[in-house]
N, C-alpha and C positions, 0 to 999 in steps of 0.2 A: 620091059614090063613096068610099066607104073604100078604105087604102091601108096595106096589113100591111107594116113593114119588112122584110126580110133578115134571116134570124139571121146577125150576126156569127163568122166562122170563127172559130176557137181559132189561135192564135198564139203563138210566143215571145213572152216579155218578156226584158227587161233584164235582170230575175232568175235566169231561165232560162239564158239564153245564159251568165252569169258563173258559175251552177252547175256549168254542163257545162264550161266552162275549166279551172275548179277541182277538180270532182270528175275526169275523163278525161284531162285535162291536166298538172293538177298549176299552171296558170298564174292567177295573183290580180297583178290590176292595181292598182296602188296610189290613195291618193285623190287625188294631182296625179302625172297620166300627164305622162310625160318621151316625149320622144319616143328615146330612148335603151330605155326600159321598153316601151316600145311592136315596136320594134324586135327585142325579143328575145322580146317575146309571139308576136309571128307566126313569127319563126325555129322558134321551141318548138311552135308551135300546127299547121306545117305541117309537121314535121320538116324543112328547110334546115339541111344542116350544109355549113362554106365545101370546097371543092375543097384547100386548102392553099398554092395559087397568091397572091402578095403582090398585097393590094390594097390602093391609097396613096388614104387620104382627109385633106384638108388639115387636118382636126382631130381626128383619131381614127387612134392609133397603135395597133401587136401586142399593147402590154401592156393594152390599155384590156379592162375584163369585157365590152364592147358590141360590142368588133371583130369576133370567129369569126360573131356575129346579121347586123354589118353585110355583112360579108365576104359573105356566103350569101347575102342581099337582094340584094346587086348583080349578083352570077351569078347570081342567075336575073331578073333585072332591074325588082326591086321598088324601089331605091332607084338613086341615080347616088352617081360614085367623091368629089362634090364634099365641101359643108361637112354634115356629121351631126347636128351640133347637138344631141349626145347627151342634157347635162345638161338641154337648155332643152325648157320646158315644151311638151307637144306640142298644136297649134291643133289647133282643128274640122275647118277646110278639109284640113291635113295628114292628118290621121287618114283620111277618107277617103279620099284621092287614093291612099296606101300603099295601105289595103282595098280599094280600085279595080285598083290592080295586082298587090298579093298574090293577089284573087279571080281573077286571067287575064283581065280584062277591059280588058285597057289597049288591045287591036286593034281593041276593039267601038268603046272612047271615038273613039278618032281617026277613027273615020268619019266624026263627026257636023260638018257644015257648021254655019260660023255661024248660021245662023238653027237650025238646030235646037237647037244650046247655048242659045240666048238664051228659047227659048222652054219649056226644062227650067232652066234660071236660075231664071226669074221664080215659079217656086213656090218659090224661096228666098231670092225678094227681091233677087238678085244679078244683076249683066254681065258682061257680057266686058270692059268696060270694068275693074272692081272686077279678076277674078282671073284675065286675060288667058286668049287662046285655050285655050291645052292645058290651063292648071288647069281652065277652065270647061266643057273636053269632059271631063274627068275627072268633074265634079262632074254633068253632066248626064247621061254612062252611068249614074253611080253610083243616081238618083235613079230613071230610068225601068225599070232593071235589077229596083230595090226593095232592093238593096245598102244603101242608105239611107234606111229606113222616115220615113215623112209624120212618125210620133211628133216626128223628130229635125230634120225642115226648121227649125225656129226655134233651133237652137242653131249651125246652119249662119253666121258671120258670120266675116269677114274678121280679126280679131281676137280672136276666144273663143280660148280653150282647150278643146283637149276633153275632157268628162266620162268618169268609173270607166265609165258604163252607156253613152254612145254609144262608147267604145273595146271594149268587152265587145259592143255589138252588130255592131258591125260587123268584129272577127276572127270572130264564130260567122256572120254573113254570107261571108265567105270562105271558111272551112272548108264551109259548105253548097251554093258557088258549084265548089268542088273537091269534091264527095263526101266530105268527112272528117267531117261533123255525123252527128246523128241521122238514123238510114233506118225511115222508116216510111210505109203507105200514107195513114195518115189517122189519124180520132180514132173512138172511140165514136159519137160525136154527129154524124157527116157521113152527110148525105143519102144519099150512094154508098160508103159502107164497103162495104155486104155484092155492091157490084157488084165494087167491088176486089178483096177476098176470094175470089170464085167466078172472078174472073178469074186471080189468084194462083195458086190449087191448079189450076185446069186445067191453067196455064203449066209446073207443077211434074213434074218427073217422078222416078224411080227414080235415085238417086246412085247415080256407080260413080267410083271411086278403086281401081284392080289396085292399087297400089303400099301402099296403107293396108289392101285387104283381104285380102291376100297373110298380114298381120300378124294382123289381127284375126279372119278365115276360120279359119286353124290356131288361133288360141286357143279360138275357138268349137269346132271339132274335139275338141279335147282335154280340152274340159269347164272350161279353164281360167277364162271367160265365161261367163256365161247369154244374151247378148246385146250389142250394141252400136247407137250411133247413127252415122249418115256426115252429117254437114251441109256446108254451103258459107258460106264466112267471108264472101262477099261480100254474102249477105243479113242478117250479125249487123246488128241492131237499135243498139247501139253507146248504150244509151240511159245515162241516169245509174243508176247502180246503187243508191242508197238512195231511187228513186221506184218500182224496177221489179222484176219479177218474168217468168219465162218458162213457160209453159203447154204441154204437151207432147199430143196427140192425133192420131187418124186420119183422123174423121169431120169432112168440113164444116160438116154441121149441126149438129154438137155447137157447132161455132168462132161460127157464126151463133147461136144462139140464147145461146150465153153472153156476148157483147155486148149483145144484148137484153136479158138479164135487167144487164146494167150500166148500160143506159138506165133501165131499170126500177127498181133501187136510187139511183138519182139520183150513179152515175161516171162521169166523165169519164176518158178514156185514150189515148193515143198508140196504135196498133196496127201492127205489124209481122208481117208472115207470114214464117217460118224456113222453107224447104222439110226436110224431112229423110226418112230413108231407115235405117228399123230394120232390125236382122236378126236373128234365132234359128236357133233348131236344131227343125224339123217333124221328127215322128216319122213310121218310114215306117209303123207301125202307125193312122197319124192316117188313110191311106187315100190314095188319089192328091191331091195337093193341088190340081191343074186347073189352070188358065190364068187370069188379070186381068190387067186393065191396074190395078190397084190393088195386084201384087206380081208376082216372078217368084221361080222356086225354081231351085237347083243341085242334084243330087243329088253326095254323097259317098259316100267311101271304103266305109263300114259300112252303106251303104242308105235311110239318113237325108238329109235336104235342109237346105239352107241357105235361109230361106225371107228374101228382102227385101222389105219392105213399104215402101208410097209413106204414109209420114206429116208429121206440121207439129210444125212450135212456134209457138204466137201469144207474140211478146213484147207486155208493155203496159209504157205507162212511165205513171202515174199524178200528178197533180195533185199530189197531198202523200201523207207517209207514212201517215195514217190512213187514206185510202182501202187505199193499198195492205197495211195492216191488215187491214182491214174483209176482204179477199178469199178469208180460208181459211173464217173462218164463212160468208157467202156458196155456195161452195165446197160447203161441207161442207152445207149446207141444203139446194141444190138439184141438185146437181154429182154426187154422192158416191152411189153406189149400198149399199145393205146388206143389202138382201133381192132375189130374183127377181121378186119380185109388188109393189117397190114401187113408189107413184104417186107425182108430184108432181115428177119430175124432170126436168131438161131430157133431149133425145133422146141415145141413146148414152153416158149417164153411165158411168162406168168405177167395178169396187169398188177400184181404187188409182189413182187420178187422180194424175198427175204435173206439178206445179208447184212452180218453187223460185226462191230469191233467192240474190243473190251479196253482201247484209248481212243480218244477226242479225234474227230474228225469233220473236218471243212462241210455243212451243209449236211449231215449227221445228225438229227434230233435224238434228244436223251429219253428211252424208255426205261423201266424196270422189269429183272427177271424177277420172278416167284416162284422156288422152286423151296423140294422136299427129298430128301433122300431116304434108300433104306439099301444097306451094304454098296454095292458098288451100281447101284441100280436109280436113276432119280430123274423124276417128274416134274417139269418145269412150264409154266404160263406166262407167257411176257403181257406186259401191260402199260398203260399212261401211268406214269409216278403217281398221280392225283389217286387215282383206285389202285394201289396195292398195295395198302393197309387195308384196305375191304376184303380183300383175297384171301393176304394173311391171316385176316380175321376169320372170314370165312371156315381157310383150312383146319384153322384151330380151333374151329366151334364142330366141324365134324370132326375132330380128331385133340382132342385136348394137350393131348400128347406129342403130338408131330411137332417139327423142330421146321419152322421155314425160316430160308435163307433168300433174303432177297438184296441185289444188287443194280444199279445202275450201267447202263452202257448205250452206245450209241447204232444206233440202226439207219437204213435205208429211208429217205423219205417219202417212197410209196408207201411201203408197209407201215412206217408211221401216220401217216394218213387213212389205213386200213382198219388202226387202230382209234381212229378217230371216227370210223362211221363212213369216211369217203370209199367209194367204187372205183378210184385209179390215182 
């Protein structure tokens, strides 16, 4: 009997994880982690800032750059008020015990009876004897959790130091153990993507924020807008921005078959579904616009309707930047509609397909977002640079108050052409 292995999942590496510290973060661990350095990777990594309350640790006073990191650790009960031991180089075992507790899992550790420590030990070669009870429930949450990937069992020893890459894994294991990593359903290449996906857009529905479209509603009114998007911050993708790019559509099948066709060019991808919630201005001469559970319409002042549509953004985060290259020609060959009668296309292709990056790209023109928030809820208008200070202004003259954030990035150049008044 023959016997097919498993395809192995796609996973972080060590690479990964210190990309995203560094690019989201701003945080690069140096090549001998202090546990001092460490300490203020997680403070930075978590947001921990101290309460302002004196906390007396026996070797680390108010003036030290370590203290406001340590100070925060201990309110929320990552480290204790004892010795810090800032300069001195920071071990293996230490490295995770903090990530054990920085991740929220220090209630899990303490459950675990001796024999089950001893027995999440011995894949590390270790006892209770070596790094007594508490450290070695530390060390055996840490293991069974996957806090502490298999890769790193061997550098797990009683006296190592810990390495740039197991300190870089295991803060992006705690940010992902807290929700602050990457959010995404899956990859390209997993068996149950397109079950994710159809499960996704079902879940999804019509966003409504009064307080955002109070704003955005009148500017529509007014002509001030052509349209806007309503999304929810708590689905951003959060992905590294010089791997990624964000894809904007209605259709599922369109979302479905354009990962196929990235199985099909031989890409790999991170995949993220944005729920999002467009809105225009239907004309009342367009005819009654009826009923879906795929939009709902307002009628206005002048006769005309505010029509909101139930659409997506698929974020991808890609492998390297060549792929993410590679995805406007892609795009453009199969994606990209330019005639009525033509073949060859995936379902639903749009004549201005909407995808853009938030770094530089080859044959990318530079638009600007306009966007507003309120809690985790925020309303966005892309536009030519040229008009969004008219927008801004706009927003702020119906709203004095509203706070718009607008940024530059680069787009598709259909849809920058779309934005120019052009039909393809």
């Amino acid at each position: 009997m023959q016997f097919i292995a498993a395809k192995a999942e796609p996973q972080e590496s060590p690479a990964d994880y210190a990309l995203f510290l560094k690019d989201k973060l701003g945080i690069s661990l140096p090549e001998t982690v202090t546990k001092g350095s460490f300490v203020s990777a997680v403070a930075e990594a978590l947001a921990l800032v101290p309460s302002g309350e004196a906390v007396a640790f026996a070797d680390l006073d108010s003036s030290s750059a370590y203290y406001p990191a340590a100070a925060a650790l201990y309110e929320n009960g990552i480290i204790s008020s004892g010795s810090v031991q800032a300069e001195k180089a920071l071990s293996a075992v230490g490295a995770v015990q903090l990530a054990l507790k920085a991740a929220g899992l220090k209630e899990l550790a303490y459950t675990y009876p001796e024999s089950k420590v001893s027995k999440a030990l011995a894949k590390l070669n270790l006892s209770v004897g070596v790094v007594g009870l508490q450290g070695g429930q530390e060390l055996a949450a840490a293991v069974d959790t996957g806090l502490l990937p298999e890769a790193f069992y061997g550098q797990i020893r009683p006296k190592a130091a810990a390495s740039p890459s197991l300190s870089s894994v295991l803060l992006g294991k705690a940010l992902e153990a807290k929700g602050l990593y990457k959010h995404y359903l899956g990859y390209a290449s997993d068996d149950d993507i397109y079950v994710k996906l159809n499960d996704a857009y079902r879940a999804s529905d019509i966003i409504k924020s009064p307080e955002l479209q109070a704003v955005v509603d009148e500017a529509l009114k007014q002509d001030l807008v052509t349209g806007y998007n309503l999304k929810d911050s708590r689905y951003d993708a959060n992905f590294v921005d010089s791997l990624a790019l964000v894809y904007g559509h209605s259709d599922l099948t369109h979302a479905i078959q354009l990962i196929g066709l990235f199985r099909s060019e031989g890409i790999e991808a991170k995949i993220q579904f944005e729920p999002k919630t467009s809105a225009f201005i239907y004309l009342q001469e367009w005819g009654d616009p009826g009923v879906s559970d795929l939009y709902e319409v307002v009628q206005i002042e002048n006769g005309n309707y505010i029509q909101y549509a139930k659409e997506y953004d698929i974020a991808f985060e890609f492998e390297n930047e060549a792929d993410k290259a590679r995805f406007n020609d892609i795009v453009l060959a199969y994606a990209k509609k330019n005639s009525d009668d033509q073949s060859g296309l995936i379902a639903s292709s749009w004549w201005q397909p909407l995808y853009y990056s938030l770094t530089e790209l080859p044959d990318y023109p530079i638009i600007t977002n306009n966007k507003i928030e309120n809690g985790h809820y925020y309303a966005q208008s892309f536009s030519l640079k040229e008009d969004s200070a008219d927008i801004s202004g706009a927003f702020k003259q119906i709203d004095p108050n509203v706070r718009v954030i607008n940024y530059d990035f680069w787009v598709d150049a259909p849809f920058y052409r779309y934005l120019n008044g052009e039909s393809s």
